[in-house]
N, C-alpha and C positions, 0 to 999 in steps of 0.2 A: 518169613523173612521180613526185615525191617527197611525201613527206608530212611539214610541218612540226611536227602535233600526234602521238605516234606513243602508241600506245594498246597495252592489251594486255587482250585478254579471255579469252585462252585459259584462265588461271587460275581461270576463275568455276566451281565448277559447277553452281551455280542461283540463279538470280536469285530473290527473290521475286513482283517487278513488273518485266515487259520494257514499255516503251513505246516505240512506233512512230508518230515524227512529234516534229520539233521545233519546232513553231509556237507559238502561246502556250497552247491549252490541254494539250498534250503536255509542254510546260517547265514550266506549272502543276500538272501532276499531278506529273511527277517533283519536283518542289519540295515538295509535297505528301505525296508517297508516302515520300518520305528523311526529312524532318521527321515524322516520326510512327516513326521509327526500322528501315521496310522496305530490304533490299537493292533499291537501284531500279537501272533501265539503261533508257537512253532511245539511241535509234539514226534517227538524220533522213539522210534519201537525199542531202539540197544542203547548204544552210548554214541555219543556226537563222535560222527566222522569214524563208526565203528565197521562202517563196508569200505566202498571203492574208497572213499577220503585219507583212509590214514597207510593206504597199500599203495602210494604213486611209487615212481623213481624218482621222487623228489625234486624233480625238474621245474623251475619256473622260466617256461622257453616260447618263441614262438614260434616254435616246430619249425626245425632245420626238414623235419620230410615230407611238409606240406609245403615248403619250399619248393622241392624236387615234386612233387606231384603238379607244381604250377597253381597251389590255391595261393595267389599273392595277398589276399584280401586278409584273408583267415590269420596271414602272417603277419601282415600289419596291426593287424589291431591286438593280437596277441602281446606283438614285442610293446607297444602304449600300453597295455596294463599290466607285462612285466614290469616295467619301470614305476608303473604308482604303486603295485604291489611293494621294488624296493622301499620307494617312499614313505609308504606309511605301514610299512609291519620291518621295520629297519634294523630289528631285532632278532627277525627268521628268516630274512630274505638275504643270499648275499649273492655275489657277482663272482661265478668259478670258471675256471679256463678249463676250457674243453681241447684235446689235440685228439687228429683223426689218424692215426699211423699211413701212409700211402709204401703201398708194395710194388706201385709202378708209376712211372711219371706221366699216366693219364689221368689216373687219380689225381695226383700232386695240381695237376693245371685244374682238371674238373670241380674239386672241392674250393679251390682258392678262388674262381671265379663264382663259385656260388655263395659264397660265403661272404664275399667285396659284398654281393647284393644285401645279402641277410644286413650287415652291415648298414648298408644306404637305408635299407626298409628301416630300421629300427631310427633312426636321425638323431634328434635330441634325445630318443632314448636307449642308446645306444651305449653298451656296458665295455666295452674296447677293441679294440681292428683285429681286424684277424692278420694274418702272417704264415710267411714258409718258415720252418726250421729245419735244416740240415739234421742228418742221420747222425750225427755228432751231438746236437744240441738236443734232438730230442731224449737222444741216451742218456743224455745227462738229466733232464725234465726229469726223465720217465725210465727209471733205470730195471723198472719191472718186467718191460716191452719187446718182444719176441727181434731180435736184430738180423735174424738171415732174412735177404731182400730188402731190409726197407731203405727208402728211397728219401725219409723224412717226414714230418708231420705236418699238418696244418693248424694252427692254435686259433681257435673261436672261445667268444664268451658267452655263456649263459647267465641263470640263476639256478639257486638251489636255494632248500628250502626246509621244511619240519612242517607236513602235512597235517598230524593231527593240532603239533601245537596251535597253528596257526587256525584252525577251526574251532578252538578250544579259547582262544582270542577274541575271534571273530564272534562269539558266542556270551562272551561279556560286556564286548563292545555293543552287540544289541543291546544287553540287558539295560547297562548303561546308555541305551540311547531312550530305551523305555517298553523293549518289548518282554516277553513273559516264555522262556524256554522250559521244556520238561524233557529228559530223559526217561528210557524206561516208560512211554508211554504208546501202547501198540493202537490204532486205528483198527475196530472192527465192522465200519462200517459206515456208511452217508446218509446223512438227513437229506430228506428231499418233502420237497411240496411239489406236486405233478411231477415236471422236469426237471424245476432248478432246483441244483442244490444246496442247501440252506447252512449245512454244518456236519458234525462228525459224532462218530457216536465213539468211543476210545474205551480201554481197561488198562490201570495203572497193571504194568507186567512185576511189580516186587509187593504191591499189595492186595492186589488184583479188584481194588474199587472200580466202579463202572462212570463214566460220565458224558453228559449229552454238550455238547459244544458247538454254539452258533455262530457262522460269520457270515459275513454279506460278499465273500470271494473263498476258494477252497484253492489251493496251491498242492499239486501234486507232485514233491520235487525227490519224488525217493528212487530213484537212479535205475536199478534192476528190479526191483519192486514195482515199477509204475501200472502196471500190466493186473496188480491186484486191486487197485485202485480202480481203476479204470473198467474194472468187471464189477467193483461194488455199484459201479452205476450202471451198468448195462453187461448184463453175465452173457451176450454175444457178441463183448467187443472183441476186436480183432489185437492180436499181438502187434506192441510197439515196436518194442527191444528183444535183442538178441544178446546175451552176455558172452561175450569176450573174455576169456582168462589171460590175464599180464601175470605169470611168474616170477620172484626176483629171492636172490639166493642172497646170501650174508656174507662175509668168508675176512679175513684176518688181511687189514689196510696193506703187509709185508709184502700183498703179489704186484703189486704195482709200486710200491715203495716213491708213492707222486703224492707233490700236493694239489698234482692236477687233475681233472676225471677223463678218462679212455671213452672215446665215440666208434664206437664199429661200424661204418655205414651200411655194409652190405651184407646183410645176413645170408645162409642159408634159403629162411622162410622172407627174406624180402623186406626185415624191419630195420630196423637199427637197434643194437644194441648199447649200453651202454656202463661202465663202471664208475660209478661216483663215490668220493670219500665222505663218508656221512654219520656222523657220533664216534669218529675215529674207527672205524670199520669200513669197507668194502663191499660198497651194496651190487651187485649184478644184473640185470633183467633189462628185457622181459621179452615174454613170449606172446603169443596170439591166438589163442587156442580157440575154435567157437565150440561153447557147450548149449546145451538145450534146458539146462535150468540152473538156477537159481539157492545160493544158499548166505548166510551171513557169515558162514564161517570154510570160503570156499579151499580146496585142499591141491594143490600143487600137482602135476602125472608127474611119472618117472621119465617121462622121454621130453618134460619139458624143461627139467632141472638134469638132465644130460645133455639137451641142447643147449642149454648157458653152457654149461661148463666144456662142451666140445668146440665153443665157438671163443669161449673164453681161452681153453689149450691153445687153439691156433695164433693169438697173440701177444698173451705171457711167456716168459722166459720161463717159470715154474708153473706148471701142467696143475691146475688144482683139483681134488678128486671130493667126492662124494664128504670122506672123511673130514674135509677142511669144511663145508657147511656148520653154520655156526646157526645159522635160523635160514627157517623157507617158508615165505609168505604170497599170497597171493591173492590178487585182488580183479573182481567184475567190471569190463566198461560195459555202459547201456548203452550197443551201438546199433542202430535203427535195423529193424526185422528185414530179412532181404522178401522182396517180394517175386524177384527172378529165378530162374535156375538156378544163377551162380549163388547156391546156398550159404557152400560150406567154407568162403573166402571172406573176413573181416576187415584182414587190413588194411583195402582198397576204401571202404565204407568212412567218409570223415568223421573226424571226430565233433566237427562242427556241432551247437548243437538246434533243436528245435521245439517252436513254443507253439501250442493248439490249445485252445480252447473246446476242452474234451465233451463239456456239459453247460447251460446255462448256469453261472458261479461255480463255476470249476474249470482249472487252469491246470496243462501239465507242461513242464519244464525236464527236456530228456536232453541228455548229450553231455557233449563240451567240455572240459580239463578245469584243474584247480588254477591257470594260469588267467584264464577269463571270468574266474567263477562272478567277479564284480560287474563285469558287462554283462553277463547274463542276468543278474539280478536287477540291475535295473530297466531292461527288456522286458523283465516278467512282470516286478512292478508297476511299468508303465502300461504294462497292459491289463494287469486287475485293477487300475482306478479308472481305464479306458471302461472294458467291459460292469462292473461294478458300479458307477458311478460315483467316484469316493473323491471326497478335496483335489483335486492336482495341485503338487508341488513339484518343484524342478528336483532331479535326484541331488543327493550331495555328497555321495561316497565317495569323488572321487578324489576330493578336499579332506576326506574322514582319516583321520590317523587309526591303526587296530588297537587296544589297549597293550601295555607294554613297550610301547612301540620308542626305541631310543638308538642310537650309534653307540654301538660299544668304545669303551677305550681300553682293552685287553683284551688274553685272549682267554677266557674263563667260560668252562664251562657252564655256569651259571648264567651267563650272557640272554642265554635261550629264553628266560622269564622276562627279559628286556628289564624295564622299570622297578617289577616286581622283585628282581633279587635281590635288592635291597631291603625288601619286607624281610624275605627267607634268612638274608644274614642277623635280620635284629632277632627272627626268630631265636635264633644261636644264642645270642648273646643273653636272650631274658633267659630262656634254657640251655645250659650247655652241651646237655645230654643227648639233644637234640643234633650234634654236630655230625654224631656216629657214622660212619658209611652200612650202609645197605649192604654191600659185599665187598668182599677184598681187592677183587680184581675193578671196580667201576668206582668214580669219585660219588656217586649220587648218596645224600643224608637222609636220618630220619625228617629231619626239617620240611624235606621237598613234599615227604609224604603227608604234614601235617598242613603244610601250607595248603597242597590240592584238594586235601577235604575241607576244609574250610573254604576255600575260595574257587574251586575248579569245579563242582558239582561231578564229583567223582561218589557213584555207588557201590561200586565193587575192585575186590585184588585185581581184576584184567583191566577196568577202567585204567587202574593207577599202573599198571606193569606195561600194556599193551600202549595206551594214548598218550598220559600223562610224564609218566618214564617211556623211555620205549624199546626200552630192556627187551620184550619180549621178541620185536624183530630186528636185534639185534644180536642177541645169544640167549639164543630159547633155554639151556640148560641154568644157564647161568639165574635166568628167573624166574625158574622153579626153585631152584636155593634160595633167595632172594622172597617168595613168597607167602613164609609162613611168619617172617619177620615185619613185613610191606602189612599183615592182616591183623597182624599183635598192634601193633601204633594206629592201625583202621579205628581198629575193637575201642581200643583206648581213648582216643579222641569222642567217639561218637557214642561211647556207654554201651555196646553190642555186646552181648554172650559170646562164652569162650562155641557156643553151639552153632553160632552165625564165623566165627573164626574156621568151625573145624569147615565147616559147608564149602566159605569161599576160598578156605587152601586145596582142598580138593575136587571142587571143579575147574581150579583154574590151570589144576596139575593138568588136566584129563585135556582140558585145549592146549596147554603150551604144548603135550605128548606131541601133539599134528606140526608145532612148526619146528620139534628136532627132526633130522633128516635121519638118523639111524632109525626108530619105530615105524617109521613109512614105506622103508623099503623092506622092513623086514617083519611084514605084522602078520604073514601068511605063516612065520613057523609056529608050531604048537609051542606053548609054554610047558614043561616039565615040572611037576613037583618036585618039590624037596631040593 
């Protein structure tokens, strides 16, 4: 295999800040750590924001149920860096009205007075008042919304958001500030002198070169991962995290037929549910599931994509079934190892997150949502220049615009590259051919995919279908079709053999397989010849 992005670290010889893990709080500290003028290096095993980061609900919130659990603090600061997130990523971040359906008028009073609060807590960064509507007016809202009993809605605001792009940003914007990112580069191991650890020993995973890499701090910010890390320094440390399964199902915008997203407060399992409009589709999720390991490509149960959609029937007007699954993706949180009894229950565990000092020059970084990922990074960095002894500057993120970063004036789906799609349309214009759509049914161009090899440090057809496009958890069939055309313009661009084409069409068939819902549920019968 070949590698399109081609790196070179032999040159270094010491980092100030190694970070390990390209997810969003890993991109936020490296974004972090270079903006405040450190030699930083960031080194991620798959592709940026390729686990938990690019598998949210898309939510930039300050937890309406850590409200309800009474963390007021966690909520506050939450909703402050919703709001600088709008700020400065103005381009992925927007402002959506959320309504909560009420089927009894306890609900109607309970929700509207916690929601006044939600409201107060957020102050100047507060996205707009909540409200009652009448069973009239929400019908109208929301003409998807199950009508026997309901009593009326409550309409809160959030944000929402585009997880990978916004990592995939956040990722230039380091580079741009002056740090050094790799993909495709796995961690097998720590340099140490006695105790402290001095640096990392890594293998490029597409060339498979080996390299030794020094820094005077180690940053372990790889989310459900950390636990490997943490044994490279001591093979009887004790488990941190416990992975959580969040499922979240795809299905066709027509069942709620809103421009508004569906809040379910009360689940079954005790969560909240929620249905947001997201690349003109209908995202659903999630669930809670605690599993006992760990994978980069975690796989959905069947009683967890029945529980969407039984919780989902209960208040759509049209009951949606198996067959309406368009994509099923599912994504790890690394929520702290229960150390009591109460083993086999996650969802009480906050999502809050927590920073230790694992080894002398080693830091790990576990918890916390993409909504804080910037507060967290500056927590972490101020605590590797504490322990390290490195320059102190004051952080400056919260001043930092992310690359891209603009107020649209349409409503174009191009918007998503912010600043950039003005590059992509000259694209067009030097090339026309360039203009092509990818598939029939999606506006996405060859353009887009010529632009992200060049400019997105994209390696592979999933890089570009799964993060860059996000075709892939959006209608899993639809980019497998989409994939051998996505590899042809790869091929093209970068001089690759048709033998590097055939590779990445068909492994990336054999992944998208897991997020169509028909092979999942039906992978136990025998295949028949002929």
């Amino acid at each position: 295999m070949q590698r399109i992005h081609h790196h070179n670290l032999v040159d270094q010889s010491e980092w100030d800040v190694i970070i390990i893990g390209g997810g969003a709080t890993g991109l936020g500290t490296a974004l972090d750590s270079a903006s405040r003028g450190l030699k930083t290096l960031l080194i991620e095993q798959s592709d940026f924001a390729k686990g938990t980061s690019s598998r949210s609900t898309k939510l930039v919130h300050g937890g309406v149920r850590y409200l309800a659990q009474g963390d007021i603090a966690l909520v506050k600061h939450a909703l402050k860096e919703r709001g600088l997130m709008q700020k400065n990523a103005a381009h992925l971040v927007h402002k959506e009205e959320f309504l909560i359906p009420c089927y009894d008028w306890f609900s109607v009073a309970k929700y509207l007075v916690g929601l006044k609060l939600y409201d107060w807590l957020a102050g100047r960064f507060s996205f707009g008042v909540s409200k009652y509507f009448s069973k009239a007016e929400t019908l109208n809202l929301m003409p998807g919304i199950k009508e026997k009993g309901l009593k009326g809605a409550i309409r809160y605001y959030d944000g929402r958001f585009d997880d990978a792009r916004l990592a995939i940003n956040i990722a230039q914007t380091a580079k741009e500030q002056g740090a050094t990112l790799v993909n495709y580069m796995k961690v097998t191991g720590l340099i140490k002198n006695e105790q402290q650890v001095k640096g990392v020993t890594t293998i490029d995973a597409i060339t498979n070169e080996t390299f030794k890499l020094y820094g005077k701090v180690v940053i372990n910010a790889t989310g459900v991962f950390v636990d490997e890390i943490l044994q490279m320094n001591d093979s009887k440390a004790k488990k941190t995290v416990r992975p959580s399964q969040g499922v979240h199902i795809v299905i066709k915008k027509e069942f709620l037929n809103s421009e508004s997203a569906l809040m379910i407060p009360q689940t079954s399992d005790g969560r909240v549910l929620f249905a947001v409009q997201w690349h003109n589709h209908l995202l659903v999720g999630t669930t809670d599931t605690p599993l006992d390991e760990h994978s980069l490509e975690p796989r959905a149960l069947k009683e967890e994509t029945d529980f969407i959609l039984n919780t989902a029937a209960s208040y759509f007007k049209t009951k949606p079934t198996e067959d309406d699954i368009l994509s099923v993706f599912s994504g790890l949180r690394p929520l702290a190892a229960p150390t009591d009894s109460n083993a086999n229950s996650t969802k009480e565990i906050s999502r809050d997150h927590k920073l230790i000092v694992s080894a002398k020059g080693l830091i790990t970084i576990t918890g916390g949502k993409w909504t804080t990922y910037r507060r967290m990074a500056e927590e972490t960095v101020n605590l590797a220049i504490k322990e390290a002894g490195l320059p102190s500057t004051a952080c400056k993120t919260q001043q930092l615009a992310i690359h891209g970063c603009q107020n649209a004036s349409d409503n174009n789906y191009m918007n998503i590259y912010g600043s950039d799609r003005k590059n992509i349309e000259d694209l067009i214009k030097q090339r026309p051919e360039l203009g092509q759509k990818l598939h029939q049914d999606f506006p996405y161009t060859h353009a887009e995919v010529v632009w992200s090899v060049k400019n997105e440090m994209v390696e592979t057809v999933e890089d570009m279908l799964s993060r860059r496009l996000r075709i892939l958890i959006i209608d899993a069939k639809a980019a497998i079709e989409m994939s051998e055309t996505v590899a042809a313009i790869m091929a093209k661009e970068t001089g690759a053999d048709k033998q590097w084409q055939a590779e990445q069409v068909k492994s990336f068939i054999k992944l998208a397989e897991g997020y169509t819902y028909k092979t999942k549920t039906k992978k136990e019968e025998p295949v028949l010849a002929g």
